[in-house]
C-alpha positions as CSV (number, residue, x, y, z in Angstrom):
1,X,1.1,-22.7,-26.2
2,X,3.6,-21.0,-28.6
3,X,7.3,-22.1,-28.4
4,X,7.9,-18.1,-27.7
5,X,5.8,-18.8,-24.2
6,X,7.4,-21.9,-23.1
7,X,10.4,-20.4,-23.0
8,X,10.0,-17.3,-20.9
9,X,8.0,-19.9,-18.5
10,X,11.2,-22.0,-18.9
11,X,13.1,-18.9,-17.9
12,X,11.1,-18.0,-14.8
13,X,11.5,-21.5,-13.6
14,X,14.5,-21.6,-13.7
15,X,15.3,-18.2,-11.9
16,X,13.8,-19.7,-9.3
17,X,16.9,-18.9,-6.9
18,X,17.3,-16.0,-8.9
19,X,13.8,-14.9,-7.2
20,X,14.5,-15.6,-4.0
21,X,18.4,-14.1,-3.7
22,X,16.3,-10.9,-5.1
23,X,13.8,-11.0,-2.6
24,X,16.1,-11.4,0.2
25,X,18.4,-8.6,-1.3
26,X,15.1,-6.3,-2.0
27,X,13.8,-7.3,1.4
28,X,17.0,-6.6,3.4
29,X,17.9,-3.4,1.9
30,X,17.1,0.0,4.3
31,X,14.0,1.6,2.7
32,X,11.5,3.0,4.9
33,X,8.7,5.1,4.3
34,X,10.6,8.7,4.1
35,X,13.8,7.4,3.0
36,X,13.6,5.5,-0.1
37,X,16.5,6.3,-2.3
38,X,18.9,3.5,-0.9
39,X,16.1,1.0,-2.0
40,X,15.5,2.6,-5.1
41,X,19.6,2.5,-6.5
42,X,19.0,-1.1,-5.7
43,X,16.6,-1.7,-7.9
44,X,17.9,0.8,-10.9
45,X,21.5,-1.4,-10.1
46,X,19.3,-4.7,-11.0
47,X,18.0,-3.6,-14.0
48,X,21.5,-2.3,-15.4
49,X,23.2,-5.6,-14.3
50,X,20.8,-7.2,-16.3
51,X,20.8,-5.3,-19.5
52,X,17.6,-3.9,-18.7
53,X,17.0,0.1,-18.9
54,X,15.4,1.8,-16.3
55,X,15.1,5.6,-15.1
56,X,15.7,6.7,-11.7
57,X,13.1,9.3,-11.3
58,X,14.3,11.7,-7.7
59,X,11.3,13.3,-6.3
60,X,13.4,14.8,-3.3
61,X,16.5,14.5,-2.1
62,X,16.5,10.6,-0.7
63,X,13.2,9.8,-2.3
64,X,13.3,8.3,-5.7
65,X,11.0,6.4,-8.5
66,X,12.7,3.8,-10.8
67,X,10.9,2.8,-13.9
68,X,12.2,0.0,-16.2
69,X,10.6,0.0,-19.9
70,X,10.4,-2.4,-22.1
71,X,9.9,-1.3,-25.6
72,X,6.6,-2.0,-27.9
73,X,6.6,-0.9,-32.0
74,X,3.6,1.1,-30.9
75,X,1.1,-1.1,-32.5
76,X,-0.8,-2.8,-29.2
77,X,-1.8,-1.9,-25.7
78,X,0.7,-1.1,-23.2
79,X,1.0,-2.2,-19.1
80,X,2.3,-1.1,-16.1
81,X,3.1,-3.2,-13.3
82,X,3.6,-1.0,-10.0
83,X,5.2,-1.5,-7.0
84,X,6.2,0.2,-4.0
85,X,9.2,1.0,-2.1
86,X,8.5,2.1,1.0
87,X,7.4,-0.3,4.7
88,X,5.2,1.2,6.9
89,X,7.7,2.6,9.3
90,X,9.7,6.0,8.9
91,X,12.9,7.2,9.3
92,X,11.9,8.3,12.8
93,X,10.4,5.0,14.3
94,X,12.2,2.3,12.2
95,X,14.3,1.0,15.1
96,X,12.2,1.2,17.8
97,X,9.0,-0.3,15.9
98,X,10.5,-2.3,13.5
99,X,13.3,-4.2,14.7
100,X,11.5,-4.9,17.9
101,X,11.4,-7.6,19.1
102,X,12.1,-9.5,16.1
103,X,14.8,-8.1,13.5
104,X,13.1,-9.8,10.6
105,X,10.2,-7.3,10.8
106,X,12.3,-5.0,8.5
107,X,14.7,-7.7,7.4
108,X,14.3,-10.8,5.0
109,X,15.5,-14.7,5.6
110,X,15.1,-17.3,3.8
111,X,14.1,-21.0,5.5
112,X,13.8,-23.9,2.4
113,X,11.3,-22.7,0.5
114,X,10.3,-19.4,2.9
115,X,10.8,-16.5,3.2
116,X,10.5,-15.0,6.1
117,X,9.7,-10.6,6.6
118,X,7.3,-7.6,6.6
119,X,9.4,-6.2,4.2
120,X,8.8,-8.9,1.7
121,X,5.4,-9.2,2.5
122,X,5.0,-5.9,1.3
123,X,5.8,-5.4,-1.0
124,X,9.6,-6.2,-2.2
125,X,8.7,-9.7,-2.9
126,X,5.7,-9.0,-5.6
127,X,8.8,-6.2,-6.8
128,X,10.7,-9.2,-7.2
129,X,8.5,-11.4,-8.9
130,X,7.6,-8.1,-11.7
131,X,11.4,-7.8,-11.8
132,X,12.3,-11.3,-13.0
133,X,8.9,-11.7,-15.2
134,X,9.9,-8.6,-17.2
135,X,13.7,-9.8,-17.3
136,X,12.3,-13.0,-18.6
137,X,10.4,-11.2,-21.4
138,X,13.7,-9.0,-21.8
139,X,15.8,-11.9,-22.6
140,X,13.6,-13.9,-24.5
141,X,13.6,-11.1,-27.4
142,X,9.8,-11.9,-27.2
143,X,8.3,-9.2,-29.8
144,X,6.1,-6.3,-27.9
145,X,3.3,-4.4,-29.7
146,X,3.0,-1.8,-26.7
147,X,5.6,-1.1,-24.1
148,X,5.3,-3.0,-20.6
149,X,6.1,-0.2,-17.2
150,X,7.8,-1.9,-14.3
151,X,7.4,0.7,-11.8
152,X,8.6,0.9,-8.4
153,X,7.4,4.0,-6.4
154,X,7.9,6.0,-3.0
155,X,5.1,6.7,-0.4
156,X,2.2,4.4,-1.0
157,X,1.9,3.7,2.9
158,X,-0.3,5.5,4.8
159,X,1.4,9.2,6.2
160,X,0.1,12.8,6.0
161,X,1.9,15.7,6.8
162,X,0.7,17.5,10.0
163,X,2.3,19.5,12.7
164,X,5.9,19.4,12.9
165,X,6.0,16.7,10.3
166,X,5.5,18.6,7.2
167,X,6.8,18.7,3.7
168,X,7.5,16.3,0.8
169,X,8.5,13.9,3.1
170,X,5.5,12.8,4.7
171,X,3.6,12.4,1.9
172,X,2.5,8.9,1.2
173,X,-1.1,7.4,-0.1
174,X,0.3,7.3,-3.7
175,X,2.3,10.1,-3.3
176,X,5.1,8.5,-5.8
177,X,2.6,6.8,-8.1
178,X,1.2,10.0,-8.5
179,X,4.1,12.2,-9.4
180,X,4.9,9.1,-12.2
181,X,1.6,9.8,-13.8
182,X,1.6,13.2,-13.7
183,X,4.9,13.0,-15.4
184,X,4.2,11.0,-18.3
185,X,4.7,7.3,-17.2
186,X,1.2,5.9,-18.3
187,X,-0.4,3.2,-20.0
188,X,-3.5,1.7,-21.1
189,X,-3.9,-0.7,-17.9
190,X,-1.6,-1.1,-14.4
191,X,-1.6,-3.8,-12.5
192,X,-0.8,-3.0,-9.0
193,X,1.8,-5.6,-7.5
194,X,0.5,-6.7,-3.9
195,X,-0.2,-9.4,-2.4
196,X,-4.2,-10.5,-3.1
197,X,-4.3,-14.1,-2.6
198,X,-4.9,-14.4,-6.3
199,X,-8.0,-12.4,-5.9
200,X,-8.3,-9.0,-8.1
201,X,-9.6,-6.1,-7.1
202,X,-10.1,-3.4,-8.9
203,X,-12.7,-1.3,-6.1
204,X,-10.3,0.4,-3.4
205,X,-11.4,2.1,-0.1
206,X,-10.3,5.9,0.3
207,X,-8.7,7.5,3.1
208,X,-9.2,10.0,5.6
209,X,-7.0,11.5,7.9
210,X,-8.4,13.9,11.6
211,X,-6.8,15.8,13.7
212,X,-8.8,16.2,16.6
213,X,-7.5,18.4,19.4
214,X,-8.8,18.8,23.0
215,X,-7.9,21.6,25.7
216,X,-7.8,21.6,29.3
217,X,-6.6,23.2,32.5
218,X,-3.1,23.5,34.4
219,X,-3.5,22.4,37.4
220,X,-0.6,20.9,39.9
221,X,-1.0,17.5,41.3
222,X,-1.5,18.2,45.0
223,X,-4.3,20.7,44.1
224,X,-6.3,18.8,41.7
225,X,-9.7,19.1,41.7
226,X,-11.4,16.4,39.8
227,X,-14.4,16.6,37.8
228,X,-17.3,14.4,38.3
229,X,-17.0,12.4,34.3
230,X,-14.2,11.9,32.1
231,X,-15.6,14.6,29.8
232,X,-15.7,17.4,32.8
233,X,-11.7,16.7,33.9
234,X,-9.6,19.9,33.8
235,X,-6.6,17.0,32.4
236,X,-6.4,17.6,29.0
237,X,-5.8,14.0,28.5
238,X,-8.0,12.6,30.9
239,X,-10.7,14.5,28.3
240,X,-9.3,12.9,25.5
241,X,-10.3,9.1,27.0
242,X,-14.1,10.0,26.8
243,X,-13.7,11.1,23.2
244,X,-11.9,7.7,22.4
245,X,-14.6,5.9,23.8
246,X,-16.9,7.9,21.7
247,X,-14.8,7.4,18.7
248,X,-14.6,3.3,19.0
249,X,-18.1,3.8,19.0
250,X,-18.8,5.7,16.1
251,X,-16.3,3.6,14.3
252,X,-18.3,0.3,14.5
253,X,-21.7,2.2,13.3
254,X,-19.5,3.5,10.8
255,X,-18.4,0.2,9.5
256,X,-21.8,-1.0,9.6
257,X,-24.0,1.7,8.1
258,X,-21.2,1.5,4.7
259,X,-20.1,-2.1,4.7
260,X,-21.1,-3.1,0.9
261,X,-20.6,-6.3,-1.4
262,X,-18.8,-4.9,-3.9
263,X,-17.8,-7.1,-7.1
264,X,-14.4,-7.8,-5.8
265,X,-15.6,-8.7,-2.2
266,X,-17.2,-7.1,1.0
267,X,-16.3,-3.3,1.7
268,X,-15.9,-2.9,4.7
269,X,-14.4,1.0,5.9
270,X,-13.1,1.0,9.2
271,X,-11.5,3.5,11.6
272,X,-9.1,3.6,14.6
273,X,-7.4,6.1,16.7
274,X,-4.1,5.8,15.3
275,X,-1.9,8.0,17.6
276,X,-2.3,10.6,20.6
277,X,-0.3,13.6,22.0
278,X,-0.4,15.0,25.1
279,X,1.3,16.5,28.2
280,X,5.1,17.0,28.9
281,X,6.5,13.4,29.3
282,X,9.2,15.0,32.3
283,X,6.4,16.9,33.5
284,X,3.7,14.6,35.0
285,X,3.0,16.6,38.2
286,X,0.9,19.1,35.9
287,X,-2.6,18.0,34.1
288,X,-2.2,18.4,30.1
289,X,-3.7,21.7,28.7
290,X,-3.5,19.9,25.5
291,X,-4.4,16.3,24.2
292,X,-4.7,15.5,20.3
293,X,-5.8,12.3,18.6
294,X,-5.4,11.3,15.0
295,X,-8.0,9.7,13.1
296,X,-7.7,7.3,10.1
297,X,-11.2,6.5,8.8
298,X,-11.6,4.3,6.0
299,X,-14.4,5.8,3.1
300,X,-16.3,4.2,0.2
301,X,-15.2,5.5,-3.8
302,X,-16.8,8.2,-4.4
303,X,-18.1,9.3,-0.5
304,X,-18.4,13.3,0.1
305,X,-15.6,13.4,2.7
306,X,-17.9,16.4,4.1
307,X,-20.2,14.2,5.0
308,X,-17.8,12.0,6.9
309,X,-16.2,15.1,8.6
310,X,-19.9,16.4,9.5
311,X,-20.5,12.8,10.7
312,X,-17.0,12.2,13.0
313,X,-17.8,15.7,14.5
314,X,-21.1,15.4,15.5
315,X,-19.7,12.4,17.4
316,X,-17.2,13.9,19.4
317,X,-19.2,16.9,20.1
318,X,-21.0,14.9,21.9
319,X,-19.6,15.0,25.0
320,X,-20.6,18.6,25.5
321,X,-16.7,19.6,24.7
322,X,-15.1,22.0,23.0
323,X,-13.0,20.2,20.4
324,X,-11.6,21.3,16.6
325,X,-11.7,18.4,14.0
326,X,-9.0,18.9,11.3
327,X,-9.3,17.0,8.0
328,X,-5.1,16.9,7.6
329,X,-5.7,14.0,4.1
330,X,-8.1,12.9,1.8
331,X,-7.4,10.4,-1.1
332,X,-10.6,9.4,-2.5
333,X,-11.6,5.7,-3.5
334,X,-12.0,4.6,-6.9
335,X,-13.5,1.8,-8.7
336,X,-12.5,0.8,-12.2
337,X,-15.7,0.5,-14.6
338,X,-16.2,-2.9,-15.4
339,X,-16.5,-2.9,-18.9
340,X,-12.8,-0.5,-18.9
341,X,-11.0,-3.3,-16.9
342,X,-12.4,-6.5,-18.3
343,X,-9.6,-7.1,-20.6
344,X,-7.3,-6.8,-18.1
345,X,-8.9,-8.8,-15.8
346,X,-10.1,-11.5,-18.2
347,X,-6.0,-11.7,-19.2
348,X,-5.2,-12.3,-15.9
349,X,-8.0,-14.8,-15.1
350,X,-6.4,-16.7,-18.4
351,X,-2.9,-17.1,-17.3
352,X,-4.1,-17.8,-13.6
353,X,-5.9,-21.0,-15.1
354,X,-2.9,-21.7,-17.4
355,X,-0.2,-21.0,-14.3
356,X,-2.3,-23.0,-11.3
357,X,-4.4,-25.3,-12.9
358,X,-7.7,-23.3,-11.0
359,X,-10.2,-20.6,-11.9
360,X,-9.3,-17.4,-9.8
361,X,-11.0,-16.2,-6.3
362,X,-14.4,-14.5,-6.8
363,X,-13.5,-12.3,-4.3
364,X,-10.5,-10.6,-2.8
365,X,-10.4,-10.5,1.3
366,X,-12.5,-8.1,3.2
367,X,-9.1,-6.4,3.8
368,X,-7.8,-6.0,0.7
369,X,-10.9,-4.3,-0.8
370,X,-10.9,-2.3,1.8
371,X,-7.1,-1.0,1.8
372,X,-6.1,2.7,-0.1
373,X,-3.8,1.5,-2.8
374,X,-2.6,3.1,-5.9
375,X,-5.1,1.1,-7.7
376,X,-6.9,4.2,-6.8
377,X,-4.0,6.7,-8.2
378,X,-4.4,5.1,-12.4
379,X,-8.6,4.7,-11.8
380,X,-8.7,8.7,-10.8
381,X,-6.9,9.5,-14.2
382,X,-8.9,6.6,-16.6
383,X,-6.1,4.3,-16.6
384,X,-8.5,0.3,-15.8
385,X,-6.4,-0.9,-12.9
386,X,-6.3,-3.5,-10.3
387,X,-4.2,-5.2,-7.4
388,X,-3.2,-8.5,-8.1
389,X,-0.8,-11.0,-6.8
390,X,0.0,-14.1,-5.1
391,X,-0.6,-15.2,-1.3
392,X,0.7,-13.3,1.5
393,X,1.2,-16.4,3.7
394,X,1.2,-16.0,7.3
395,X,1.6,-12.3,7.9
396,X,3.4,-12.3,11.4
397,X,2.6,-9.4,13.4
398,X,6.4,-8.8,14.3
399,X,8.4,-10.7,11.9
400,X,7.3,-14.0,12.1
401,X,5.0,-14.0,8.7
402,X,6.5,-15.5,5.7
403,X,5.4,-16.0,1.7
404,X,6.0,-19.1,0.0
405,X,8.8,-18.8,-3.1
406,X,6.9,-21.6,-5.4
407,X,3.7,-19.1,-4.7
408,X,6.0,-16.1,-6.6
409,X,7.3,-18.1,-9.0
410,X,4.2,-19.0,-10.3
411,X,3.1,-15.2,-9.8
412,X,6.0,-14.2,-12.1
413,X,4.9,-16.6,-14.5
414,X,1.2,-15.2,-14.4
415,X,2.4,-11.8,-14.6
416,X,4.8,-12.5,-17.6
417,X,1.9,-14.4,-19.0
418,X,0.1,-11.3,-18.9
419,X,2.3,-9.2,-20.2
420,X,2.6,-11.0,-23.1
421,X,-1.5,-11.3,-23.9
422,X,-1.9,-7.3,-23.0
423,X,1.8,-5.8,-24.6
424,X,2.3,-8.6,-27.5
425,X,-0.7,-10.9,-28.4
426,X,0.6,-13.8,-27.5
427,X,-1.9,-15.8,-25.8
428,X,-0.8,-19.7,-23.9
């Protein structure tokens, strides 16, 4: 190993507390999906502290990008490492679903060597860790052949716009990553910053969200007249049961018929009824005239999204109802080419050995494969990508799930490490 490496390894050791003060401050800074911006000045207000220089790229008002670059002489291959913003809740439900009944679900503590959150599950701590293992490189006045991207984007949780929830807002499944690409922040590889277990994947799942929307009769409690099945009640609602019984169904013969071993692990697309409307909450003494479920299903790269449609509706039809299906979001799956990401990946597999003292993971969890991440946003426009990072811990269901910090300092090291092979030819 050159003297050049042992430094910025030096370096990352020894922000070490560094790390975790970022992660906490990342993790509790407000930032849900929606409503980024507050999370994104955070990040642009790090960079500038620390003599690094970053764009803050404004989408809309209270969504923002911020991209820190570090400069190559244009000689060598450049990197992007991308992270995202945004939780999984929204503006709307972020104190009812997230702070209940555990505040940590949106928040960050620290306990030794844990840290404790859903935020810094995912995905402020891998930001962390990219931040420190490019301010490492930064200060070390290490010598760059082609620039190295730190990105970190808005809207790569899953959202759609549909009914009243419409506009620039909702839109999430790379929504952020995208509008960087499109506008000029690219690079010969990306690695996407999440946590993987130290598995790669470079094979994502796409994503497809239905609206499916039942109708049914008025009628007033005391002169109900039931139907003889779920499927022939005049309730709305009461309809809509029967069709998620159906669904559950189809779901599990859908998971089955396209689960595939994949090179970075089992493929597995699943589906869930994700959210139902219906009825007039102060109004229970009259049946529902209207019921709607939505529909995330879970689709292999590359899979005719007709065909899936064709397939959901023939289900639900079933029943002998009259239903509409609504495609409302499709993001297709994509898989790097092997031969276009096996630098990449044979970098990474180098400084994992170096970093850990092990060879990497065959394969990444059935999960991760089988997740929409912007993975899929650089491998639809030829830029090799893959998701790579260190262990998510125990992911609590409500707050309780925490990472371990030595785990992200040795990510940081493994991403500087990469960095350095990919962006400078320097090789431990």
């Amino acid at each position: 190993m050159t003297a050049e490496i042992s430094k910025i390894l030096d370096r990352i050791d020894s922000s070490k507390e560094d790390l975790a003060e970022l992660m906490l401050r990342l993790g509790n800074t407000y930032g849900p999906f929606g409503h980024e911006a507050a999370m994104a000045a955070e990040v642009h207000d790090w960079y500038r502290q620390n003599g690094m220089q970053s764009d803050y790229v404004e989408i809309i008002e209270d969504r923002a990008c911020v991209v820190a670059r570090l400069k190559g002489d244009g000689t060598g291959k450049s990197l992007i490492y991308n992270a995202h913003l945004d939780t999984e809740a929204s503006g709307i439900d972020f104190e009812t679903l997230m702070d209940a009944p555990d505040p940590n679900r949106v928040g960050a503590r620290r306990e030794g060597d844990r840290i404790f959150g859903h935020t810094v599950q995912n995905d402020r701590g891998c930001m962390a860790m990219q931040m420190i293992a490019g301010r490492a490189i930064a200060e070390s006045g290490a010598h760059l052949r082609g620039d190295l991207l730190l990105k970190s984007a808005v809207g790569e949780t899953g959202a759609a716009p549909t009914d009243e929830f419409r506009g620039l807002r909702y839109e999430g499944k790379g929504f952020g990553t995208s509008y960087l690409v499109d506008h000029g922040y690219r690079a010969d590889y990306a690695v996407i910053a999440e946590t993987t277990d130290y598995a790669a994947s470079w094979i994502q799942c796409g994503a497809a969200y239905y609206k499916i929307t039942l109708r049914g009769k008025n009628m007033y409690t005391p002169r109900l007249i039931r139907g003889e099945t779920l499927a022939t009640q005049p309730n709305a609602i009461v309809r809509a049961a029967s069709v998620v019984e159906l669904i559950e169904t189809w779901a599990v013969d859908f998971e089955v018929s396209r689960t595939t071993q994949t090179e970075c692990g089992m493929m597995r697309p699943r589906a869930q009824v994700g959210a139902i409307r219906g009825g007039i909450p102060w109004r229970p003494n009259r049946s529902s005239t209207y019921a709607a479920l939505y529909v995330d299903v879970r689709t292999l790269p590359g899979e005719d999204v007709g065909s899936v449609t064709d397939s959901i509706s023939a289900a639900v039809r079933s029943t002998g109802l009259e239903v509409e299906v609504d495609l409302i979001m499709f993001k297709s799956g994509y898989a790097a080419p092997r031969d276009s990401i096996a630098p990449l990946l044979g970098e990474i597999e180098t400084a994992h050995r170096y970093v850990r003292d092990v060879e990497m993971p065959e394969y990444a969890e059935d999960a991760v494969v089988g997740m929409w991440r912007d993975t899929n946003v650089y491998n639809r426009v030829g830029i090799p990508a893959l998701t790579f990072g260190p262990s998510r811990g125990r992911a609590g269901i409500q707050g309780t799930g925490f990472v371990e910090l030595d785990d992200f300092v040795d990510g940081a090291k493994i991403y500087a490490l990469t960095a350095l092979s990919i962006c400078g030819d320097l090789h431990p």
